[in-house]
C-alpha positions in Angstrom: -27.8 -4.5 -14.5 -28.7 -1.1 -14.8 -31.4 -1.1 -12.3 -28.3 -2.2 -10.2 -25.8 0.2 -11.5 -28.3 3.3 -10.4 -28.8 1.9 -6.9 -25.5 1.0 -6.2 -24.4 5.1 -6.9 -27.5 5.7 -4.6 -26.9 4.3 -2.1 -22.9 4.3 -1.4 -20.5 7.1 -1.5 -17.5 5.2 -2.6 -16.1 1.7 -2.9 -12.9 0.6 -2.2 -11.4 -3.0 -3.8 -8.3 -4.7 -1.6 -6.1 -7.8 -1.5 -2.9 -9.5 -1.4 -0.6 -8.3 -4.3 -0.6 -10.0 -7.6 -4.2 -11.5 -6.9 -6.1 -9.2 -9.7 -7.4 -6.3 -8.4 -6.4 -3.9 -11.2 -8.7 -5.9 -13.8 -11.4 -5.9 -11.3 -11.4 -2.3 -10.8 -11.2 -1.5 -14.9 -14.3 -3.6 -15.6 -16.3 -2.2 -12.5 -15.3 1.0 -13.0 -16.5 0.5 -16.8 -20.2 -0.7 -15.4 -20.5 1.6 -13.0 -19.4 5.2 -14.6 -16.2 5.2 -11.7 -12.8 6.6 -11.2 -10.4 5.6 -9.8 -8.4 6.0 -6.6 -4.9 4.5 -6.4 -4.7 2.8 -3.3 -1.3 1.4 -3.3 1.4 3.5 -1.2 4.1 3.0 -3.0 2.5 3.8 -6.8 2.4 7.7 -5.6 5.8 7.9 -6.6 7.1 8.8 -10.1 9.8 6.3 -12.0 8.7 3.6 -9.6 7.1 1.3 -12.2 7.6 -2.3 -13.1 8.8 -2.9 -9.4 5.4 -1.2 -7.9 3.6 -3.3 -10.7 2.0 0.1 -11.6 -1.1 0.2 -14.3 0.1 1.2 -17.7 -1.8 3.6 -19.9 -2.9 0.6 -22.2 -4.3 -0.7 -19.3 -6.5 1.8 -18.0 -8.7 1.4 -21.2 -9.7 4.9 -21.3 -10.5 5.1 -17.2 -9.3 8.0 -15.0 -6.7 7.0 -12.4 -5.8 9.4 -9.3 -2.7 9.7 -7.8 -0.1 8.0 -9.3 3.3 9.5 -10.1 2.7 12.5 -7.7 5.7 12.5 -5.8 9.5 12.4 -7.1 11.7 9.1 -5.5 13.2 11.9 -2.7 9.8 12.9 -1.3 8.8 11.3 1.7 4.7 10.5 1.3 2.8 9.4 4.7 -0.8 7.8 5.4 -1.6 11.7 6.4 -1.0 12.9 2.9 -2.9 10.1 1.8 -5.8 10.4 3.4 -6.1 14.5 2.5 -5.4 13.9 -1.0 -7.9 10.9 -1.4 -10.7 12.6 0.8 -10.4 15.8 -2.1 -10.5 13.4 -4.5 -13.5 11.8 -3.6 -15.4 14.4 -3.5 -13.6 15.6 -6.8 -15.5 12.5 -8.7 -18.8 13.1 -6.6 -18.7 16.2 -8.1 -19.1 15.2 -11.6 -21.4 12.4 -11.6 -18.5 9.6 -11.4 -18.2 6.7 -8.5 -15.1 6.5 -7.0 -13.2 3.3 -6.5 -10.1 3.0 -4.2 -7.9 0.0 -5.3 -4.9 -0.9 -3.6 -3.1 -3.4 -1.2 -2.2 -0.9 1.8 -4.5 -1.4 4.2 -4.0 1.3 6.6 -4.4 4.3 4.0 -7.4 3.2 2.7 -8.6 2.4 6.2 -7.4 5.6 7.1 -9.8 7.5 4.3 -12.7 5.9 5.2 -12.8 5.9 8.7 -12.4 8.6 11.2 -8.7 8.7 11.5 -7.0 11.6 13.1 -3.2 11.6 13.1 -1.2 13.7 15.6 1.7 15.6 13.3 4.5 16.1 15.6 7.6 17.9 14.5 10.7 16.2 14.2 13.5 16.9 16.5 16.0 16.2 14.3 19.5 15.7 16.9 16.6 12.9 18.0 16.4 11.1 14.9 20.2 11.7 13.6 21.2 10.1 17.2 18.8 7.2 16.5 19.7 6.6 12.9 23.2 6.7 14.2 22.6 4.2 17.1 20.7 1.9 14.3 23.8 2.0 12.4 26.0 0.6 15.3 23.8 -2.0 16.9 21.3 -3.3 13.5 17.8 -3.1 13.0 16.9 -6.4 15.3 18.5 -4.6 18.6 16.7 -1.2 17.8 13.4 -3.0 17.8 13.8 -5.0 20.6 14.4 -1.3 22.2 11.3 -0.3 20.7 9.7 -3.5 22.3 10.8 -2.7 25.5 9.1 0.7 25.8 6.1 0.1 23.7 5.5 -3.7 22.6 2.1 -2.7 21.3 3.4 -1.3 18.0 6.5 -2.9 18.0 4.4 -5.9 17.5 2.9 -4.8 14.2 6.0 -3.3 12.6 8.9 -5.7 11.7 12.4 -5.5 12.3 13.5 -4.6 8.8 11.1 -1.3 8.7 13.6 0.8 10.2 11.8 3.8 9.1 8.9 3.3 10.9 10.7 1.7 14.3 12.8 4.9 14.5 10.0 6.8 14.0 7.6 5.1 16.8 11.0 5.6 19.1 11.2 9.1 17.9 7.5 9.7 19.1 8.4 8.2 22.6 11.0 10.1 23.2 9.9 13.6 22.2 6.3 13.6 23.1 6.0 10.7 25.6 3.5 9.4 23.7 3.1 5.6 22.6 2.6 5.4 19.0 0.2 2.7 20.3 -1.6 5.0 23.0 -2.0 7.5 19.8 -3.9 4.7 17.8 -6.3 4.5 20.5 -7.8 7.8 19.3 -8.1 6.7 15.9 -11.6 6.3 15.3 -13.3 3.6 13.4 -16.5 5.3 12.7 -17.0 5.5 8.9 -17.4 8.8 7.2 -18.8 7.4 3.9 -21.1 5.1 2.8 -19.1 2.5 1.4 -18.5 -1.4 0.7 -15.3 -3.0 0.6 -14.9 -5.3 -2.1 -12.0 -8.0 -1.1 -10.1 -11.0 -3.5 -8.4 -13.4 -2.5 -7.5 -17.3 -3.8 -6.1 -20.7 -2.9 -2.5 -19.5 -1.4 -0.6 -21.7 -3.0 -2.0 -20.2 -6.0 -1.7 -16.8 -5.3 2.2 -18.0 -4.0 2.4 -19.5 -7.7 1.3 -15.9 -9.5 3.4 -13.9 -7.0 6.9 -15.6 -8.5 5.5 -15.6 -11.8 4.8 -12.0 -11.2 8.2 -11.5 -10.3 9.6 -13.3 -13.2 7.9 -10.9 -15.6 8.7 -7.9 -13.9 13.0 -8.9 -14.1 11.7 -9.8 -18.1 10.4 -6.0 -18.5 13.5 -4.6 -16.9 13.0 -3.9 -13.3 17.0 -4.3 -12.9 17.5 -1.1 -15.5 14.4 0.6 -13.9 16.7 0.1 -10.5 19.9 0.6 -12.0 18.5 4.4 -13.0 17.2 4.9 -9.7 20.5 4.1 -8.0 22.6 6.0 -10.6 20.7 9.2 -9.8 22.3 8.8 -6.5 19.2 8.1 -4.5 19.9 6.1 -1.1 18.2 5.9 2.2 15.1 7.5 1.5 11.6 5.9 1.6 10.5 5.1 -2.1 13.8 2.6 -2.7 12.6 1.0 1.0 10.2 -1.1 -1.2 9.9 -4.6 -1.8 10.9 -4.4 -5.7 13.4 -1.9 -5.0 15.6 -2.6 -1.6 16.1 -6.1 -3.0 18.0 -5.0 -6.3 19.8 -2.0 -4.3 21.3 -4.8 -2.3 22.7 -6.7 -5.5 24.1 -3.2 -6.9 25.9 -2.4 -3.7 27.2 -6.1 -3.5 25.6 -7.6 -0.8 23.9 -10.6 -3.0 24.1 -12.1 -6.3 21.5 -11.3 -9.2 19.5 -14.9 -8.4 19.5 -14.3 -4.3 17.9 -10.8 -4.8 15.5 -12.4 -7.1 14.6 -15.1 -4.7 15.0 -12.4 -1.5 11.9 -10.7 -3.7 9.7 -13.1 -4.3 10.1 -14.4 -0.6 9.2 -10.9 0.9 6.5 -10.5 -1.8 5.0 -13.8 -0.5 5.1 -12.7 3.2 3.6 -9.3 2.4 0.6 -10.7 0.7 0.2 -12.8 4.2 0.6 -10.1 6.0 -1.9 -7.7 3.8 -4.3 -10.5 4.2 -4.0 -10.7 8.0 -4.6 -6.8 8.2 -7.5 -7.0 6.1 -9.3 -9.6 7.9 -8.3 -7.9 11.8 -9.4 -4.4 10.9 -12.0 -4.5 8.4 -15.7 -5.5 7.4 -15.1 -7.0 3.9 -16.8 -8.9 1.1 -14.6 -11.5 0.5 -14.7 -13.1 -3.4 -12.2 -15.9 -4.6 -10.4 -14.2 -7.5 -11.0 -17.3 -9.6 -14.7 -16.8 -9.9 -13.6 -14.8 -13.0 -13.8 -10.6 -13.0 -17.9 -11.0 -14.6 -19.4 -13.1 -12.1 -18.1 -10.8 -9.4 -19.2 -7.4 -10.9 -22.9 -9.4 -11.4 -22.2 -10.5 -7.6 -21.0 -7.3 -6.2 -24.2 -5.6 -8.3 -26.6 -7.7 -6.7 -26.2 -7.6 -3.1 
């Protein structure tokens, strides 16, 4: 294993593990990272933000075992944190563990941001108007999230296509970019490039869905059993509305039982329902837009370090 340890360092610059949520990928990561002298790389976009915990199901200190983690809890709940912050942080960072003999390893679930790290991605910044965005935000408030996408459909069905309904951040902000720049958010993806920058292998798990479906609700369980509602309840006493961190599954759910909207046992149910549909819909990205080494998650965390060693 050794002999495979020193040529896998040799010959990659970085490897990157990815999935559907709740399918294993932290213990994965700890035991490779354990063979192979690596740090690691948090890969999750919602994990970057502080006092986000049980809902983000964010590694505890016990379960690091003693192995550096990068960028977790580097942003307060307020701060808004995009793939463009991402992608300069975690480009540092990699060559931060270069630097000292270590092998990075990405893990996470969003696939665009660790897409966007290892592949030539360039993202056009453009200021916000801000009249635009309080008149759209205003207009979203008067005619519901369903008629402002169909309004982003009708202008640029491309992206509206790949962002649903309920993400009114990111529909407002596609709108935002057609109106002030003229540009299609999906004309600007056309000049994202896919050519890698790194030498690199990602590592992918997966498993029998109704499995995965089965660990997901369990998952969910456990989190309401370590006290996501009071990790919720201090997030919404603090005040903090409408920003991007509470926007998460985990998070929007419970803010709609403390404002009323549903009982306890429908936002429970609303969570593990949208948990389900984003592992399907991680899994769809990961098989459109990227070369990956798929391993079934049940193989057991051994036999796929030896596989992952030996290829």
């Amino acid at each position: 294993m050794v002999g495979e340890k020193i040529m896998l360092q040799q010959e990659l610059d970085v490897i990157a593990i990815v999935g559907p949520t709740a399918v294993g990928k932290t213990a994965l990561s700890i035991e490779l990272a354990k063979v192979i002298n690596g740090e690691i790389i948090n890969g999750d976009s919602m994990q970057v933000y502080k006092d986000l915990n049980i809902g983000t199901a964010k590694i505890t200190n016990e379960e690091m075992e003693g192995i550096p983690h990068h960028l977790l809890d580097i942003k307060e709940p307020t701060e808004s944190f995009s793939v463009a912050d991402y992608q300069k942080l975690v480009r540092a960072k990699i060559d931060e563990i270069k630097a000292k003999g270590k092998f990075p390893i990405i893990i996470g679930g969003t696939g665009l941001y660790i897409q966007s790290v290892l592949f030539d991605y360039r993202f056009t910044e453009e200021k916000v108007d801000q009249t635009i965005r309080d008149n759209y935000y205003k207009e979203l408030a008067e005619i519901g999230p369903e008629a402002m996408h169909q309004k982003l459909a009708a202008i640029d069905p491309k992206t509206a296509a790949t962002i649903h309904p309920n993400n009114t951040r990111r529909v407002i902000r596609a709108l935002e970019m057609a109106e002030h720049s003229g540009i299609q958010k999906s004309d600007e993806n056309q000049h994202l490039g896919d050519r890698p920058l790194y030498k690199h292998r990602i590592i992918g798990l997966n498993m029998d869905r109704e499995r995965l479906y089965e660990r997901i609700n369990k998952r969910v369980d456990l989190m309401m059993e370590k006290g996501l509602l009071e990790e919720v309840k201090g997030l919404y006493n603090r005040g903090i509305r409408d920003v991007q961190s509470i926007k998460a599954i985990g998070y929007k759910e419970i803010y709609a039982y403390l404002e009323g909207n549903v009982s306890l046992q429908e936002a429970i149910e609303q969570l593990k329902q949208n948990s389900r549909r984003y592992a399907k819909r991680q899994l769809t990205y990961f098989r459109n837009k990227m070369n990956i080494e798929w391993y079934d998650a049940q193989l057991g965390t051994i036999k796929i370090i030896d596989n992952i060693l030996q290829k």
